[in-house]
N, C-alpha and C positions, 0 to 999 in steps of 0.2 A: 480626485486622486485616482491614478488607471490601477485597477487590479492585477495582482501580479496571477498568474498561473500555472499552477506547475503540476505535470502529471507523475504521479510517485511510484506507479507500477511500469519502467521501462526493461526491455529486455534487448540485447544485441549481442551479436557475435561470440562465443558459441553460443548463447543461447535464444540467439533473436535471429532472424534471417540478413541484416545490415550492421556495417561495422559503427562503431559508434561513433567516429567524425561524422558520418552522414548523418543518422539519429540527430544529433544535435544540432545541425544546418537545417534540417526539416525541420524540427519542433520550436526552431527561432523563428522560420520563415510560416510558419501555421499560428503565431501568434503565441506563445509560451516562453515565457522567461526564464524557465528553469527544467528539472527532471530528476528525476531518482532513477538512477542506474540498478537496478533491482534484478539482476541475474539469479540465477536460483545455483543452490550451495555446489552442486555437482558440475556446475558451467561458472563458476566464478572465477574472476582473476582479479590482482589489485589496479587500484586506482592510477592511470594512463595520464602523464601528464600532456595534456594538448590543448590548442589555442580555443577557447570560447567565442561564441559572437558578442558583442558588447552587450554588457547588462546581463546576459544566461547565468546562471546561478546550475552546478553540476552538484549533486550529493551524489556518493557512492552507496548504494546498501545492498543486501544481501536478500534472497527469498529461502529460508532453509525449508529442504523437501526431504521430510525423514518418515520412515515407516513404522516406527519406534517412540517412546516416551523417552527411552535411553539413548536414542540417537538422537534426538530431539535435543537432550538435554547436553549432549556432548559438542552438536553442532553450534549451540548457542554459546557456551564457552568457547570454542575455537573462533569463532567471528565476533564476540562481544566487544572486542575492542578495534577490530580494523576497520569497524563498516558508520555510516552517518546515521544511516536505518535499519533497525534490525528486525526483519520483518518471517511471518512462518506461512507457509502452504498450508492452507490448512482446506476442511473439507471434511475432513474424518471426524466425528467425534471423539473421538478418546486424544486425536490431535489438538483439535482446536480448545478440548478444555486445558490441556497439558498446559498448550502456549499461552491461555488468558491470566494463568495460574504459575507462571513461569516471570519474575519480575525485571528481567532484561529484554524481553519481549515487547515492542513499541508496535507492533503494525500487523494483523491478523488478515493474512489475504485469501481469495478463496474459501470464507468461512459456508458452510452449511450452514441449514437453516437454525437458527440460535435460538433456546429457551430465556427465559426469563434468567435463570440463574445465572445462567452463562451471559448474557448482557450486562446484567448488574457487577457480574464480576467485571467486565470489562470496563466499566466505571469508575470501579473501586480502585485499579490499578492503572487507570486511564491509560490503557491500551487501545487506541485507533481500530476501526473495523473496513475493514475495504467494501466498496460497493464498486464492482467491475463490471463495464458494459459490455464487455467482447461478443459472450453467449447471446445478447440481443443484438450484435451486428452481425456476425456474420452465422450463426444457428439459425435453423428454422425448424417449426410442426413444435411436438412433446417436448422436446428437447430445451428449446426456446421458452413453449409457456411456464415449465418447472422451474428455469432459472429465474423469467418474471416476476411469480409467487413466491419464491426465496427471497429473492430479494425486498419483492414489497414489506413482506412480513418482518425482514430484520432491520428493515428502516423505522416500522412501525415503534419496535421496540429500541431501539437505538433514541430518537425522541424520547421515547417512556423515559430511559436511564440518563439522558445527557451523555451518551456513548460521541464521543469524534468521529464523525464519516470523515473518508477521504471518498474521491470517486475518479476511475480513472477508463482509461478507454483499453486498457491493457496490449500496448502497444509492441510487437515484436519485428514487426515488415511494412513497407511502405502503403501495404492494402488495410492497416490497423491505422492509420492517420488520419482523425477528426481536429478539425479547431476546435477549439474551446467553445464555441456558441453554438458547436454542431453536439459535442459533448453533454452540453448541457440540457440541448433540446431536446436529449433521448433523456435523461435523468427522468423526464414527466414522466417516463412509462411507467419509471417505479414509486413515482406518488414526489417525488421533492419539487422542492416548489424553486423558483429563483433561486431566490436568498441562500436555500442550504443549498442548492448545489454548485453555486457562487464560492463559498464558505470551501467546501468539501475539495473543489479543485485550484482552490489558493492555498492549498495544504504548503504550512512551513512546517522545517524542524527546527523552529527558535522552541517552543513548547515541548517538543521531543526533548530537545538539547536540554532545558531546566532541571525536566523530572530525571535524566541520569546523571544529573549531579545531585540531584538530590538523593538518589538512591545510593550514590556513592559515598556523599557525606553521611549519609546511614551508616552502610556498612564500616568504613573508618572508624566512627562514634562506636560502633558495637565490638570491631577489633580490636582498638585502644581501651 
């Protein structure tokens, strides 16, 4: 059976350097079946109806970029229901525990380096953790080897918990475009082996999809 692959972190026009018909003729023609439209909350626009290449699979989602717990939390109500992924910027600690701990939250991109607790919560609410190659393509020197060691370390722990990796190449311009085997072949830098980084860039949101209904037959159950 051929693997499907899709990369969950895309960015386009305002917020990528290509518009998103091309984005999507590239990412068919590099060997990907599909993409997450992942604009971040201040460049976001809704979902464009336009022609697919046969078989592309389009999800629309959201990267919300807030400076705030309260903006955080406001941004996530404003997008909880237009988007496929709901996904946060994160980096900041006081961000990234907000968003692990926030239960409309599916997708934590950009995280810093993560503790114990904060992995396990990501578990617990099986919130996805990105692992983003960008800073290993195109950074080089300090810059480079600290994102390396981030990453290694929160892969280590991600294993520990049975955290969801996604992995992606974090894509915004035609000079961010790796196939899938070249994607993958960087993964070893951070310790994955095949199999999970196989796993990690066949990311669906059938999985995603279940757990907001089920969060939502929650809340129903609890309103009623």
């Amino acid at each position: 059976m051929k693997r499907t692959y899709i990369d969950p972190n895309v960015h386009v026009k305002p917020d990528g350097a290509v518009e998103l018909e091309w984005m999507v003729e590239q990412l068919d023609k590099y060997g990907y079946s599909g993409c997450v439209i992942l604009n971040h909350s201040d460049k976001w626009f809704p979902s464009p109806d336009i022609d697919l290449p046969e078989g592309f699979r389009l999800f629309w989602g959201v990267e919300i970029r807030a400076e705030s717990v309260g903006e955080l939390t406001k941004l996530v109500g404003k997008f909880r229901s237009r988007v496929d992924l709901l996904a946060v910027h994160g980096g900041n600690e006081t961000i990234d525990r907000a968003a692990l701990d926030n239960k409309n939250v599916e997708l934590l991109s950009h995280p810093g380096r993560m503790n114990h607790i904060m992995m396990k919560l990501a578990a617990q609410k099986k919130i996805a953790i990105e692992f983003n190659l960008f800073d290993l393509i195109h950074r080089e020197g300090k810059f480079r080897s600290r994102s390396l060691f981030k990453l290694r370390e929160n892969l280590k722990l991600a294993r520990k918990y049975g955290v969801q990796t996604v992995l992606t190449g974090g894509i915004s311009s035609i000079y961010d475009l790796r196939a899938p085997r070249e994607v993958i072949a960087l993964s070893k830098l951070i310790g994955m082996s095949d199999h999970e980084a196989k796993a990690a860039l066949s990311f669906t949101l059938d999985e995603k999809f279940k757990r907001r209904r089920a969060i939502e037959d929650v809340t129903i159950i609890n309103q009623g």
